[in-house]
N, C-alpha and C positions, 0 to 999 in steps of 0.2 A: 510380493514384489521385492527385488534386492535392492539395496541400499543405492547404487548407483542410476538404476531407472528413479526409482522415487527422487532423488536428487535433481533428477535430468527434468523430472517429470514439475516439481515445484521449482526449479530456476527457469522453465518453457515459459510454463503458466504466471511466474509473479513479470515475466518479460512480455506478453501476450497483455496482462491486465494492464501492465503499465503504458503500454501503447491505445488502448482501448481509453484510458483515465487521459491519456492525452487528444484522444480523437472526439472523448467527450467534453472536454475543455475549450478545444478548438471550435466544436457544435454551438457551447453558449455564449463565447465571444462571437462568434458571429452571425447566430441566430438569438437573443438575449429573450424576445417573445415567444420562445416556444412552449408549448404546451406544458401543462406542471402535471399533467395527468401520466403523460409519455415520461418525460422526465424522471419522473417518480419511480416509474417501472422499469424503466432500463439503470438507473440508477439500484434501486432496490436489487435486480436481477444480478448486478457489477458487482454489488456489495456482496450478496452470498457465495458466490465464484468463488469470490476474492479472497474471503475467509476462510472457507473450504481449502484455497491454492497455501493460504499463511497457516494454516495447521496442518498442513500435509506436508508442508516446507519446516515447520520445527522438529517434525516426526524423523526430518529428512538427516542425514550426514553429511553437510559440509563441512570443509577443514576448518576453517577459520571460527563458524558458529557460531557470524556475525548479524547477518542476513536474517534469520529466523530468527534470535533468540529472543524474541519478546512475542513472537506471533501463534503460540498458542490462543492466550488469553487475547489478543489482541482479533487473531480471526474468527473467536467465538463471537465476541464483541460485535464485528463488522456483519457477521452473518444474521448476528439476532436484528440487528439495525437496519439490515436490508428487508428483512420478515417484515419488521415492521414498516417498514415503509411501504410493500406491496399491501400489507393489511389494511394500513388506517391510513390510506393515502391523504384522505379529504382533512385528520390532526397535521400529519406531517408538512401537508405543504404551508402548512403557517410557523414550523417550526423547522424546515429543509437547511436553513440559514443558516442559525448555530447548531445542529446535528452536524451538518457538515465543517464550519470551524472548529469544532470540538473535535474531531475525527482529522482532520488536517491540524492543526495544535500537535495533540496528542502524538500524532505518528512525526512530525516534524522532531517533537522534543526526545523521542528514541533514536531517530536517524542522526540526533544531533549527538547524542549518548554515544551512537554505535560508531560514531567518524572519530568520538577522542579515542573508543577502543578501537580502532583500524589503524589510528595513529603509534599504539604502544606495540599492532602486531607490526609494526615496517612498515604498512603498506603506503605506498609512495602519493596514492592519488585521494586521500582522506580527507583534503580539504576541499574537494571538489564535493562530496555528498554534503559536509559541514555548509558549504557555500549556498546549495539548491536548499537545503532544509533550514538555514537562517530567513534568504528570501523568501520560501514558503511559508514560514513564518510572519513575516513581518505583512504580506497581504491577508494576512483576516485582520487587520484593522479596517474597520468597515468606516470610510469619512463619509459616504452617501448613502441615501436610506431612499431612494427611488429604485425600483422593482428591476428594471431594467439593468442600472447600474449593477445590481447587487449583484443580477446573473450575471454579466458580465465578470466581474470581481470572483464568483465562483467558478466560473468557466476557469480563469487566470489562475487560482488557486487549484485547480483541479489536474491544468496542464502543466504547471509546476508537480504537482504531486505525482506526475505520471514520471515528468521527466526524473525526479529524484528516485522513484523504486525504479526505472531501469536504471540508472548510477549505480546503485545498490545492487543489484541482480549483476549490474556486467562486472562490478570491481571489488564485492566482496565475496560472492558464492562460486567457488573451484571447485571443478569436477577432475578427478586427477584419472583417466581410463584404469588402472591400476591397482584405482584405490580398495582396498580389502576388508569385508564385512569382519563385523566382530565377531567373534569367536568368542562362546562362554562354555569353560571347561568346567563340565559337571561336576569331574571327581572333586576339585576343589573346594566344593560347597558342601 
């Protein structure tokens, strides 16, 4: 696959999952009783995509190489956390809460990373990721511990996290038609 499909192909997919991270956000805010059994599995299911999409997207060549640069390790991560979640559903749902604040943290605190570095490349709109990934941030503070709420509270954290990787996907990864694979000249080595 050349440089610029792959590109096309992990800026589709991390646009695709981020709208999916918000349709499942929007599912637990307004359905907060639903199943932890489904849950689990479409969640688990999001999670390996997703990883798969952020290691296919660090593999990738964008200009900026904003966007991916932390998503090797990060979608090995999300992939192994999805496994387990389809495995050991019946551990997970007593621990779905902080898996998931740990997982929304963590990638908040790299978008927070990646908006000072979008700031020093120019790019004009870098407080707008800084912004979505501060507030993403600041809802895993959990003030209610009823079931309901919580989901509720993850649902909100989940559709912030959706809205911030598209941010990310629309205002850091350029795809230039143009752009030219690398060339490595043998004789030189």
């Amino acid at each position: 696959m050349d440089a610029l499909k792959q590109l096309k192909l992990a800026k589709n997919g991390y646009i695709i999952m981020s709208v999916l991270f918000m349709v499942l956000g929007a599912c637990l805010i307004i359905w907060p009783d639903c199943s932890m059994a489904v849950f689990c599995t479409a969640v688990g299911i999001m999670l390996i995509v997703y990883g798969l999409i952020k290691i296919l997207g660090y593999f990738s060549r964008d200009i900026y190489c904003l966007a991916f640069q932390f998503d090797l390790a990060f979608g090995v991560l999300l992939a192994a956390v999805g496994i387990i979640i389809i495995v050991r559903r019946n551990v997970v749902v007593n621990l779905i809460f902080g898996i998931f604040g740990l997982l929304i943290l963590a990638d908040a605190l790299f978008k927070i990373q990646m908006s000072i570095d979008a700031k020093k490349f120019g790019l004009n709109l870098w407080w707008r990721i800084l912004l979505v990934a501060i507030l993403g941030f600041l809802l895993l503070i959990r003030p209610f511990e009823a079931a309901e709420i919580m989901m509720i509270l993850v649902g909100v954290s989940v559709l912030f996290e959706g809205i911030l990787n598209l941010c990310v996907a629309i205002y850091t990864v350029k795809i230039i038609k143009n752009q030219k694979q690398d060339i490595i000249d043998m004789d030189e080595y």
